[in-house]
N, CA and C of each residue as an Amber inpcrd file, in Angstrom:
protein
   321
 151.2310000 106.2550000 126.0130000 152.3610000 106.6460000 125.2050000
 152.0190000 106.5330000 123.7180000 151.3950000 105.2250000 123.1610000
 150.6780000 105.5580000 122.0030000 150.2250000 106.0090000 121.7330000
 148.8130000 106.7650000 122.6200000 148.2520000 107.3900000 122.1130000
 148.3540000 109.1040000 121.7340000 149.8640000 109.6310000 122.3880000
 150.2870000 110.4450000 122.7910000 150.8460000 110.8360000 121.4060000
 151.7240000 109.4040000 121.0790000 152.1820000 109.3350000 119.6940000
 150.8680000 109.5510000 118.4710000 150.4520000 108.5960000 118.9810000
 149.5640000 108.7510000 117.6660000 148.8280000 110.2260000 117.1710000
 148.3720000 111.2720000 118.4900000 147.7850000 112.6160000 118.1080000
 149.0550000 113.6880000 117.5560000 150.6850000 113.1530000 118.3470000
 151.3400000 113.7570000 117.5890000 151.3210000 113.4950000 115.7840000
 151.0470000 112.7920000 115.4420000 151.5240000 112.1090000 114.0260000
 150.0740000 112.9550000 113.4760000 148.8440000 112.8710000 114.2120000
 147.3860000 113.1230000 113.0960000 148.0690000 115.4420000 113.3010000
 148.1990000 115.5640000 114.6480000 148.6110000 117.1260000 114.5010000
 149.9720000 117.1920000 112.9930000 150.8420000 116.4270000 113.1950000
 151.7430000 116.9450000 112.3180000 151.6210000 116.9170000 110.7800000
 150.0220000 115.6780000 110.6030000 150.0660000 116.0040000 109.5870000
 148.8530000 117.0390000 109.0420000 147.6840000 117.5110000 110.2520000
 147.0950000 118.3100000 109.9170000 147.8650000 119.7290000 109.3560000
 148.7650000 119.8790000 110.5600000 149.7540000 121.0920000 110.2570000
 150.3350000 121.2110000 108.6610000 150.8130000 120.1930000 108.4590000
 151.4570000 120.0450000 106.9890000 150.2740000 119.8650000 105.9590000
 149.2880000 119.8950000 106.3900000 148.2650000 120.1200000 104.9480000
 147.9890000 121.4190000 104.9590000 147.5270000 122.2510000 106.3690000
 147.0150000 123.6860000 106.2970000 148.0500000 124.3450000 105.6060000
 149.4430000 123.9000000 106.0900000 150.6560000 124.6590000 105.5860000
 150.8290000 124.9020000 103.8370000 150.6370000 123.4750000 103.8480000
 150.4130000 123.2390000 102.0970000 149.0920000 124.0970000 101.6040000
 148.2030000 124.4010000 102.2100000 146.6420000 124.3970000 101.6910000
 147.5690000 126.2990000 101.3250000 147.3320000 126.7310000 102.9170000
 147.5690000 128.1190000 103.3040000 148.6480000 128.9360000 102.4090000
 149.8090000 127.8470000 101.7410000 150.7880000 128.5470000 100.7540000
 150.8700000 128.8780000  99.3150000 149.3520000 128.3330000  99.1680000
 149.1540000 128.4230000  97.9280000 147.6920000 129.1080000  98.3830000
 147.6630000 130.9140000  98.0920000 146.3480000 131.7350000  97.8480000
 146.1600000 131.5380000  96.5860000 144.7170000 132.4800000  96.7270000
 143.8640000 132.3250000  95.6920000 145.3460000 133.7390000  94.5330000
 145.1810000 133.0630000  93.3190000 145.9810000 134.1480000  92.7070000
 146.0400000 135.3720000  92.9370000 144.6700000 135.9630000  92.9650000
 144.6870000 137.2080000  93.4460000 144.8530000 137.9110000  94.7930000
 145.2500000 137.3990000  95.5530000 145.0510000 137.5850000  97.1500000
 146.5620000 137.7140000  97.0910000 146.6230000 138.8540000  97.6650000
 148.0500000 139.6340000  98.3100000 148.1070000 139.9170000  99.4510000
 148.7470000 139.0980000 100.1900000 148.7390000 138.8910000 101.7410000
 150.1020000 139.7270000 102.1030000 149.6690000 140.6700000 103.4700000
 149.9700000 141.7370000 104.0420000 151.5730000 141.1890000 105.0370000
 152.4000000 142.2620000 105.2390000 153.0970000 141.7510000 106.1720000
 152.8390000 142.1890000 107.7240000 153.5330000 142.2500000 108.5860000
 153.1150000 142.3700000 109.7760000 153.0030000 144.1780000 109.9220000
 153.8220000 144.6690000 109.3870000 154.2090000 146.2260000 109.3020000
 152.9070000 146.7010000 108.6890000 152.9270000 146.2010000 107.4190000
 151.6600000 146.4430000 106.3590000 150.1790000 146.9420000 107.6450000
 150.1260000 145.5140000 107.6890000 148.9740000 145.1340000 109.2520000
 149.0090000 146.4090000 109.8560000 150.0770000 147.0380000 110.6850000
 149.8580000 147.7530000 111.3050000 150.0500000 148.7590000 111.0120000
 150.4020000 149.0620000 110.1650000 149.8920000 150.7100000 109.6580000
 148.1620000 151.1670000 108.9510000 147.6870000 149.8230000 108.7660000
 146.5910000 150.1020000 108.1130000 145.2900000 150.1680000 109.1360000
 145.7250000 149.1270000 110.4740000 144.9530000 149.0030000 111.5450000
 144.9580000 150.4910000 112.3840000 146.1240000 151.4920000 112.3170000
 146.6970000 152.6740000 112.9720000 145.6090000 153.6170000 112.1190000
 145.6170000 153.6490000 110.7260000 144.8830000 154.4680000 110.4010000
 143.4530000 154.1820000 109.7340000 142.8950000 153.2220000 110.9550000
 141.6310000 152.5490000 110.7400000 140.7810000 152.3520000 109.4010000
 141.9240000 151.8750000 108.6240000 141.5730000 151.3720000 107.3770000
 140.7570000 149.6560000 107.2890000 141.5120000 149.0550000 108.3710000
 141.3450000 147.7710000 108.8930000 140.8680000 147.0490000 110.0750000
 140.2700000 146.5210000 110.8160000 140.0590000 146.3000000 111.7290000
 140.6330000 145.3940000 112.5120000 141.7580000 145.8900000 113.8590000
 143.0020000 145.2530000 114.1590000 142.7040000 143.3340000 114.1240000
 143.3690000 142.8560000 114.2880000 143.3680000 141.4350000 114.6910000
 142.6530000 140.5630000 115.1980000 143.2090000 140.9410000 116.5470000
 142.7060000 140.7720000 118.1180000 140.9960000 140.7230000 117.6570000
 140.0140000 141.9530000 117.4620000 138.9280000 141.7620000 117.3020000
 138.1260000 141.1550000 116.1330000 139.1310000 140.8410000 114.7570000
 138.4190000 139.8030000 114.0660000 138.8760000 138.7410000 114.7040000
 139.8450000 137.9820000 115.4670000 140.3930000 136.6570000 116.2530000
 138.6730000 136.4660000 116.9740000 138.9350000 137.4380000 118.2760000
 137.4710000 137.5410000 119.1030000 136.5520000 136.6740000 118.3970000
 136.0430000 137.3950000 117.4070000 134.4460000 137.0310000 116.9270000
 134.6360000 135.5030000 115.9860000 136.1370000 135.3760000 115.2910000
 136.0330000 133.6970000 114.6040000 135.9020000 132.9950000 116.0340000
 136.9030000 132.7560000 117.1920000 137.1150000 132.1030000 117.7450000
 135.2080000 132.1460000 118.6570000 134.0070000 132.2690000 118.7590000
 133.1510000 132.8290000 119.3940000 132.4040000 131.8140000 118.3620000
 132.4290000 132.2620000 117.0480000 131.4700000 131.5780000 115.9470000
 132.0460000 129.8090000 116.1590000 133.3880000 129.8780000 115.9170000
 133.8070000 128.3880000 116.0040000 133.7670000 127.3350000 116.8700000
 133.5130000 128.2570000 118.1970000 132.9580000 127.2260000 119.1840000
 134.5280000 127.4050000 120.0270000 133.9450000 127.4450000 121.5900000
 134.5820000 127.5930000 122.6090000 136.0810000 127.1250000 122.8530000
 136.9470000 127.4080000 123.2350000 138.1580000 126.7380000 122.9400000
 139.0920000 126.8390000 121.8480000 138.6840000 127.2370000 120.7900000
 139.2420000 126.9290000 119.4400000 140.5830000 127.8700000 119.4160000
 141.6720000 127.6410000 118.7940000 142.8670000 128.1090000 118.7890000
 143.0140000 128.6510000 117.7890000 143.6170000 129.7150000 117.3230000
 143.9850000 130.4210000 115.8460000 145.5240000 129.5540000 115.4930000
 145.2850000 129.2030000 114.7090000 146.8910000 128.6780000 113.6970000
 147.4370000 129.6210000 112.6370000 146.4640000 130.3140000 112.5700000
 146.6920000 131.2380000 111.2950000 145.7600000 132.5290000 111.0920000
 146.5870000 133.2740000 110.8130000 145.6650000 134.6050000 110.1180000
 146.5140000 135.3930000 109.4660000 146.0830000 135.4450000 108.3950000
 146.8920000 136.3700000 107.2600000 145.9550000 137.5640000 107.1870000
 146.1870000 138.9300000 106.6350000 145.3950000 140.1130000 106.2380000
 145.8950000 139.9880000 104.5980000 144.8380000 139.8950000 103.8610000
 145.2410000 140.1040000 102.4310000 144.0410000 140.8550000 101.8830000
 144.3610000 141.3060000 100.7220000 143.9820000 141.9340000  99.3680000
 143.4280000 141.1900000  98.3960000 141.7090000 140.9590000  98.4040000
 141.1390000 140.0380000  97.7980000 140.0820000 140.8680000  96.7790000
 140.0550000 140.7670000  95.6620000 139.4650000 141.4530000  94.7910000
 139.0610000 143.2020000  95.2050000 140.1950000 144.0520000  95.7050000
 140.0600000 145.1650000  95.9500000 139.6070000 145.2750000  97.6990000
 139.3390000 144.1120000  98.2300000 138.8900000 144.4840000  99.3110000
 139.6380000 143.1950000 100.1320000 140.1740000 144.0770000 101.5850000
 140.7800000 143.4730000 102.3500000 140.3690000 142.6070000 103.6550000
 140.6230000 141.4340000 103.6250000 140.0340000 140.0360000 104.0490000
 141.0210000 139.5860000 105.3690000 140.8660000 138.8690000 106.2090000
 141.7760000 138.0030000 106.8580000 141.3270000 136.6230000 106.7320000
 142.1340000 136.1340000 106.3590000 142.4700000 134.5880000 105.8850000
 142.1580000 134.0600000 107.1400000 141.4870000 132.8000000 107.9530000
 141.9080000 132.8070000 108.9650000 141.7670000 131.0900000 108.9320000
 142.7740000 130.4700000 110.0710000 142.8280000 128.6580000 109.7680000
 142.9540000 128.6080000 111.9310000 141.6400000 128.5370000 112.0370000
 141.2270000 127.6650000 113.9500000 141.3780000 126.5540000 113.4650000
 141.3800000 125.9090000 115.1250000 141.5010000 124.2200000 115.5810000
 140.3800000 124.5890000 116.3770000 139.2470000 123.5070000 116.0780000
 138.2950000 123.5560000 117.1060000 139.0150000 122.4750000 118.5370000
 138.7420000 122.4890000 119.3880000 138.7560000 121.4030000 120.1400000
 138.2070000 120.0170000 119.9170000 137.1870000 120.1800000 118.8950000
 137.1810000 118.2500000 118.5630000 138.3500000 118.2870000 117.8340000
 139.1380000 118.9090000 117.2220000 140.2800000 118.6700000 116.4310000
 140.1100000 118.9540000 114.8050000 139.3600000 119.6850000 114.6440000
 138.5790000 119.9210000 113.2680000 139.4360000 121.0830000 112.7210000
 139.8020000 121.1630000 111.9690000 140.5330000 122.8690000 111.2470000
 139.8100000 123.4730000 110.5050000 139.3830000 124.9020000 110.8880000
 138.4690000 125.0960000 110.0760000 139.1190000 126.5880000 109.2120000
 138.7550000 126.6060000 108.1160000 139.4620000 127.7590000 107.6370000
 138.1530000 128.7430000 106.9960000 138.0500000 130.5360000 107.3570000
 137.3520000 131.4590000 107.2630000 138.0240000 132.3820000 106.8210000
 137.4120000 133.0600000 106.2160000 137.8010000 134.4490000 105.0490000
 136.4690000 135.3350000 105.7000000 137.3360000 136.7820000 106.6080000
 136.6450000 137.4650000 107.3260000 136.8390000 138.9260000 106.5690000
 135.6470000 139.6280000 106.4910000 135.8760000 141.1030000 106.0220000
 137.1060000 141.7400000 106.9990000 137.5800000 142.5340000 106.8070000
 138.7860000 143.3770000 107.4180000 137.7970000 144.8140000 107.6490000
 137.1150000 145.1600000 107.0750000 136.3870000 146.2830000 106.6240000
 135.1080000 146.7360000 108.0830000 136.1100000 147.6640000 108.5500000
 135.4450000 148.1160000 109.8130000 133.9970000 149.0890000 109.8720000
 133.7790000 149.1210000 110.6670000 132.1360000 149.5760000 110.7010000
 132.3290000 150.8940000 110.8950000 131.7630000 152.0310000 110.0820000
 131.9850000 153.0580000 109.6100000 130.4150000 153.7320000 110.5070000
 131.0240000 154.9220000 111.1480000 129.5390000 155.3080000 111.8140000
 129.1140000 156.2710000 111.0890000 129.5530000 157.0690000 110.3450000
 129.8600000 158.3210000 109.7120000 128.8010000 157.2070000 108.2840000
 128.5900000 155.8070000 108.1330000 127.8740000 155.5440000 106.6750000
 125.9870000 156.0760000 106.5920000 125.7120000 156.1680000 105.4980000
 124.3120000 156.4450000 105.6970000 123.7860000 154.9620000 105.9080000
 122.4640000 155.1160000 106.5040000 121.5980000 153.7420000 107.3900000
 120.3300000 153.7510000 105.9430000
């Protein structure tokens, strides 16, 4: 029962720092709404979610949970913010290109 307590208390306050960390962007970063998201993913400006989620959660190690992902507007080019929980309990926060792979580019 303590100890049950006690991981509630270290989660609630991890939560309340990412929350704090995550609400304050970088000045310039203009984070997308959900609509935004999907009109830009529709006309493959962006690369949907789901497959930047895929590849953090893969790099971060097995298990890891998404808490967060924002799509924003970071010096002209669009990023997803992103804040996993590994399973040791670690939070790790990544800034992923949005910027999909173009077949049509020269090699």
């Amino acid at each position: 029962m303590i100890k049950a307590l006690g991981l509630c208390l270290v989660f609630a306050s991890l939560a309340a720092g990412t929350s704090q960390a995550q609400a304050r962007p970088k000045s310039d970063d203009q984070c997308l709404g959900q609509a935004e998201v999907r009109d830009l993913v529709n006309q493959n400006a962006v690369l949907p979610p789901e497959v930047v989620l895929r590849k953090a959660r893969a790099t971060v190690g097995p298990g890891a949970k998404v808490l967060r992902a924002l799509l924003c507007r970071r010096e002209g080019q669009y990023v997803y913010r992103l804040t996993l929980l590994r399973r040791d309990g670690r939070v790790i926060h990544q800034v992923v290109s949005a910027r999909p792979a173009r077949s049509d580019a020269p090699r």
